[in-house]
Structures are given as C-alpha cells and as structure tokens.
N, C-alpha and C positions, 0 to 999 in steps of 0.2 A: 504493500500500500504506500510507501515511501515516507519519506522525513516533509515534512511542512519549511517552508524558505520561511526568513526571521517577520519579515514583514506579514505576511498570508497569516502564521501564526498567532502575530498580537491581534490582526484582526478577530480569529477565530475566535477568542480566548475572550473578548472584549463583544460579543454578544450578548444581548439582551441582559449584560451584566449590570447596569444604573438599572434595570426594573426591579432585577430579583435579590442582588446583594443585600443583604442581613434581612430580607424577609423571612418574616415567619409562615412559613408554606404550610398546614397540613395537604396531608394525601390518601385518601380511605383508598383503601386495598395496594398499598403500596409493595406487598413482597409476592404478589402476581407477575404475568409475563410484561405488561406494558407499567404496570406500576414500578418496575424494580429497573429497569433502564430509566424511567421517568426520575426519580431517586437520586440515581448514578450524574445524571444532566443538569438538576436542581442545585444539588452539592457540587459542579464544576463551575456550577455560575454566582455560587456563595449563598445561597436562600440557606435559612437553617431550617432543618426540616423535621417534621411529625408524622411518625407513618400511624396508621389502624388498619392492622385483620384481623385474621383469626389464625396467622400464622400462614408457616411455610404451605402453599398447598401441593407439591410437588416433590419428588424426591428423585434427584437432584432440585435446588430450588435454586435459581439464578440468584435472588437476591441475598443467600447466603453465600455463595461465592465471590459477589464482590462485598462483601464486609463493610457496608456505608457506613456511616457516621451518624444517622440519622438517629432520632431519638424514634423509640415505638411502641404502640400499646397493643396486647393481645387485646380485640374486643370483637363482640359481633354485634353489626350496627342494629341488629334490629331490637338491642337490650337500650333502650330509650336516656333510662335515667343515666346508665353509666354513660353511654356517648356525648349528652347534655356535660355532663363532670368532667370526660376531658377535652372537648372544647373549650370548656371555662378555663380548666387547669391552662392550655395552650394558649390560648390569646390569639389563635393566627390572623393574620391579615388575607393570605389567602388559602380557599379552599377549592382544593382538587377533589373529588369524587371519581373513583374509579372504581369502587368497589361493589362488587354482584355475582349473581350467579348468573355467570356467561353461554353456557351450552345451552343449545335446542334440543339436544336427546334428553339434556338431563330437568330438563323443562318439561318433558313430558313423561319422563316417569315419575316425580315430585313436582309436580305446579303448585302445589302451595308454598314451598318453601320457596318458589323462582319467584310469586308473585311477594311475598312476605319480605325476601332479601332485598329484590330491586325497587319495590312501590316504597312499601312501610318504611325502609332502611333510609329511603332517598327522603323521604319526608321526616324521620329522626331528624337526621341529619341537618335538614333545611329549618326545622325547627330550632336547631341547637345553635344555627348559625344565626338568625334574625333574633336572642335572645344573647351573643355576644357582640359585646360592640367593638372592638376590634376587627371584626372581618368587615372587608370593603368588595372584595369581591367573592364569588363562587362559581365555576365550573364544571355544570353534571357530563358526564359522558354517558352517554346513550350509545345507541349503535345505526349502523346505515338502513337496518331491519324496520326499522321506528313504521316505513312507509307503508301504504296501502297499495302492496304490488302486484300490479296487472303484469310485472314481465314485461316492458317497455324494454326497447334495446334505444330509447331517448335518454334516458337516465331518470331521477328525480333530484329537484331543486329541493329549499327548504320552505315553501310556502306549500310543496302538495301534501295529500291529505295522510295521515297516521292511521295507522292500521296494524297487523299482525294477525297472522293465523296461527302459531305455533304460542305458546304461553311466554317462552323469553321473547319474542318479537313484540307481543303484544304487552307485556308489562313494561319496558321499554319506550313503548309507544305512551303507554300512562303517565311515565314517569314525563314523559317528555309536555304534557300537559299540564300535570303536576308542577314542574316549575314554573311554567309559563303563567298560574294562578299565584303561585308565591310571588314572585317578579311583580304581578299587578298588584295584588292584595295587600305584599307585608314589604317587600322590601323597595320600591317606587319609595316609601315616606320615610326611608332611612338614608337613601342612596345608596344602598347596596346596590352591585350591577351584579347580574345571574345570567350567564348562560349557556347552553346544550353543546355539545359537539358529538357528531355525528361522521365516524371513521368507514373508515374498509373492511374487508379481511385482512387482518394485521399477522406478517409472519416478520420472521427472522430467529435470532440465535436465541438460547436459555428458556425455553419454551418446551416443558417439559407433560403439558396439560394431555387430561383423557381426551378422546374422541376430537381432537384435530387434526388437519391434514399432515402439517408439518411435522409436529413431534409425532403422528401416528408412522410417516414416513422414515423416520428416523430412528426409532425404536424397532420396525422390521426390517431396517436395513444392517443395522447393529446384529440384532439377532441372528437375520438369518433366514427369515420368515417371508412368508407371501404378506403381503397387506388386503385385506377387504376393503371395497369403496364399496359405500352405496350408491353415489351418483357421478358417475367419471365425466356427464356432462354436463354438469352444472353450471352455471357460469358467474362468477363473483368477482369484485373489484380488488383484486388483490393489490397489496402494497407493503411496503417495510415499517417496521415498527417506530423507526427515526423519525420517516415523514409523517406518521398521525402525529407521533407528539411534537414536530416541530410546529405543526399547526396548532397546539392546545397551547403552547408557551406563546408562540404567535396571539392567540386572541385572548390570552391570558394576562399578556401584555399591558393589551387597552384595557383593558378588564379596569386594572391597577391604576392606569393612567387617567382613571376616568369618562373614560369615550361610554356614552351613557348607546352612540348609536350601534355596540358592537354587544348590548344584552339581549340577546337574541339568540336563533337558534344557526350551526354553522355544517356544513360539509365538509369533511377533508377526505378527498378522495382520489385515487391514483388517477394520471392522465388514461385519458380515454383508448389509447389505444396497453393501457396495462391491465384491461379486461379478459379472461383468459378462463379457460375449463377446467375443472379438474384434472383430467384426463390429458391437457397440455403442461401443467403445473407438475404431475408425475417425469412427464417425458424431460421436462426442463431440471428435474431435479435426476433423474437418472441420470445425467450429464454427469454428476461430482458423486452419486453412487452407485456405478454399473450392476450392483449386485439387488437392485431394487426391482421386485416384480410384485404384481398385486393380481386380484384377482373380483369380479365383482359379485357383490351382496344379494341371492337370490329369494331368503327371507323376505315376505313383507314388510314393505318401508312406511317410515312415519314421514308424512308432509312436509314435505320443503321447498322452499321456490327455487325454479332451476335458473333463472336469469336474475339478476340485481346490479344495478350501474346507479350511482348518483354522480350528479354534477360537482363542482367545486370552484363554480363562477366568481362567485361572491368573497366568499375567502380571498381567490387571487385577484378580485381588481381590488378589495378595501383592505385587507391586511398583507397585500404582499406577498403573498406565500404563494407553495407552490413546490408540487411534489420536487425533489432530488435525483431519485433511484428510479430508473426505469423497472420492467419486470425482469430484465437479463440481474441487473445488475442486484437486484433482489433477492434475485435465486442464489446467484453468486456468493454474494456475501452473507446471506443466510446456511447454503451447505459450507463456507471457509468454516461460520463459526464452531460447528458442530465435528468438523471434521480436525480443528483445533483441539477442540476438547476431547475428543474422543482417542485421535491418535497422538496426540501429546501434550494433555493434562492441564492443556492452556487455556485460560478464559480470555477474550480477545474483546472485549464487550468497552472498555475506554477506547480500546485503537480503533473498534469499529465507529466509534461515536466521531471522535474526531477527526477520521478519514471522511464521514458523511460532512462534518461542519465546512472540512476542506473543499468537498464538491459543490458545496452550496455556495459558499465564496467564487469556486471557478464558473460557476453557471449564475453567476452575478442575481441570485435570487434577493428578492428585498429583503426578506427577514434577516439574511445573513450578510449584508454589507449596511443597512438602516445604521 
C-alpha cells in the first residue's frame, strides 16, 4: 500500500480533526463490525470516546484486536434506567447509534427481540439523550432496507416511502420514523440536531458475524468447506466499511457544526455502477481464495428482496462526500485483510484506514481535503 509523502500525510492526519478533537463521542454498539473501525477512526482524530454493548459479539472480535482506548460499558440498550445513568455519567456531546440486531434471518426466527433491540432501544436511547444537556447532536443509523421496495433498478432517494417486509427491515423503517417524531416533538426546542443515515451492504476486514456473505465466505474458505447461498442473485449495493463511515463522520460533522439543514435523513451508498450479485461478489472474491466453492440452498427460503440500489445524490452535492473504493478495490482490500490475518497473524485494520484517507486525498474528494 506504500508510505504517504510528508505533505499528503499532514493532510490526512488533519481531517475533520477541529470537529472531533477532545469530543466527547459516545457510540452504542461500538465492538461490532462497523462500530469497532468506527472506534479505531474517532480515536485517530482525538474524540474521546464511550462505547455501549453487550460485549464482544464475535469470536475473533475485531474490536479486541485492536485494543482502543476507548472507555466502555457492558449494557443492553433496551434496560432503560441503566442507559439513562450512563448517558448522564458520560456527558457526551455527540451520539452515534449503531447499535441493533442486524440480521434478516435472525429477525425472523426472534422478531420480538429485532423489534425490542432496534424500536424500544432506539427510543431509550433518544430519550436519555433529550434529558442530557450536553448532547448537541445524535446520529441513528438505520439501514438502506428502511425502503418500500418495488425492486427498482432506479434506486431510492431519501424522500421515498419506508416500508419493510422482513421484521429487521421493517423495525428499521420504525425507527426511522421514530426519530423523525423526536426531531419534531422534543429536540427542535432544544437545538439538538438528529439525524438517520442510511448505508449499503457494508463489507471488509474483522467481520466475523453469522449469516453474512463475507465472513460466511471466509470461514468456508478457511475451513475447507463448500459454502451454501441462498440467493446467488440477488443484487445489493455493496461497498467498504470506510466509505459508510466516512459519510457518518461527514454528516456528523454538521451535525456539531450546527447546520440545523443536514437533521435529516441521509444515503450513503456505493456509486452506481458498485451494484453487483451475489453470485458476482463470490467470483470477485475467488480471485484472493481459489479454494472457495459454494453451493446453492434448496430448502425453502425466507423472503428477501432480490434487487436494492439507493441513491446518494444529496450526500454528494451538500456534504461532499463521496464513495473512495470502487467494488474491485473492495474486494481487494477486504480479502488482503483476512488473508493478513489469517496467514500471518496481522491485523492491518490502521494501515487499511489510512491507505483509504490517502485515496480520498488523491481523488480530491471534499471531505478529505475540506
């Protein structure tokens, strides 16, 4: 990935650092796969940070391998009183939300506890925040699912309409409601600014989760195993885990900065042509592990949509942004990290971060030269 020239370098280093130096960040579900790089990116730009889960969910767990700094509390959000206590203990200024039950399968063998962790938790939460004064902004993540998909191969903006058929699309979709009533109702008369961000399919390195493609990839490539898909043509906005979060820092930004016109809800989502099948994502990733074959799922399947594109118009003309990583280079740098770790015991997870800040700089993206 090479060494950064002196100059490239201070720029890097000197992002979005006047926003987030000696904030006080919490982060719900911070030792997840996007929480624990998110972590790792906060603490390079000086935020002091607060994490909440419920613990490692994974074994290997990414976020124990890079060993932050970060101060954290074992909690599950949907225990009210206690979340209320360490918000107040905290004082943050700002709050990330990342924390839920993510899976669609696992949404529909347990819908109460998908609907309990992501509705109820999110409105803890929201609650605990409108009753400290300290926080100025808040950030739910939701997901690209949130929509009412017909399978357009248009994509959708963030003005179409919210829906879900599966219980995690649909509680997501709640949630997404859910603040939009907080925003109006409780935090409008505080100036708090609250808003939604709305990702891809997020892959890359230390992602060790059930029932995903990549670590499902990964794990039978390790082994030795065939892999079962259920839908080898489905078709999803895949993208790296850098660029969703460079967008949540991106509108996390204004968030801080006051910009009362970016409390709303946002898109970050791969360019248009990083739209791709399963069934190509496989072949793409066979590239870095010949020894990957799979095989497909003739059980009856549970409901899923086979096509999903959103836009990410808005995002890049008002905040700048703007994906990094095409899908090659995706795949790429998501099999280096695994094949790091794997075949010699290395976590590569800073030099991937800051080889992505370098390419953002060379592709003169706003966030990264602003």
């Amino acid at each position: 990935m090479g060494k950064w020239s002196s100059p490239l370098e201070a720029m890097v280093m000197t992002m979005f650092a006047d926003v987030f130096r000696g904030k006080r960040v919490l982060l719900t579900g911070h030792s997840g796969f996007k929480g624990s790089w998110l972590v790792m990116w906060l603490e390079q730009l000086g935020a002091r940070v607060y994490g909440i889960s419920l613990g490692a969910p994974t074994t290997p767990s990414h976020l124990e391998l890079l060993e932050p700094c970060c101060e954290h509390y074992v909690l599950d959000i949907r225990d009210q009183v206690a979340l209320h206590r360490v918000v107040t203990d905290i004082q943050p200024e700002l709050v990330l939300h990342l924390a839920a039950q993510p899976l669609v399968r696992q949404s529909y063998l347990d819908p109460t506890e998908t609907w309990q962790i992501n509705l109820n938790g999110t409105m803890n939460l929201l609650e605990a925040c409108r009753q400290t004064a300290s926080v100025k902004a808040v950030l739910v993540v939701t997901t690209d699912k949130v929509y009412l998909n017909k399978e357009l191969r248009t994509g959708y903006a963030e003005e179409d309409p919210l829906g879900g058929y599966d219980p995690y699309s649909a509680s997501k979709a709640a949630c997404e409601i859910l603040v939009q009533s907080y925003r109006q109702s409780f935090f409008a008369k505080n100036d708090v600014l609250v808003a939604t961000a709305r990702a891809g399919n997020v892959i890359g390195g230390g992602d060790w989760s059930e029932d995903r493609l990549i670590p499902d990839i990964i794990r039978a490539s390790v082994l030795g195993r065939p892999l079962t898909i259920r839908y080898p043509d489905a078709v999803r906005p895949w993208q790296h885990v850098l660029d969703s979060l460079s967008g949540y820092l991106c509108l996390a930004a204004k968030l801080l900065a006051g910009d009362k016109t970016c409390a709303r809800a946002w898109n970050f989502g791969p360019a248009s042509d990083a739209v791709f099948s399963v069934r190509e994502v496989l072949l793409e990733m066979q590239l870095y592990w010949p020894e990957l074959r799979w095989l497909q799922e003739t059980e009856a399947q549970l409901q899923e949509t086979g096509l999903l594109m959103i836009k990410s118009e808005l995002a890049q003309r008002v905040l700048g942004w703007a994906p990094v990583w095409d899908f090659q280079q995706t795949a790429l740098q998501t099999a280096f990290w695994y094949q790091n770790y794997y075949q010699h015991s290395t976590v590569i997870t800073q030099q991937q971060l800051e080889y992505y800040q370098e390419c953002a700089c060379e592709q003169g993206v706003l966030w990264a030269i602003n």
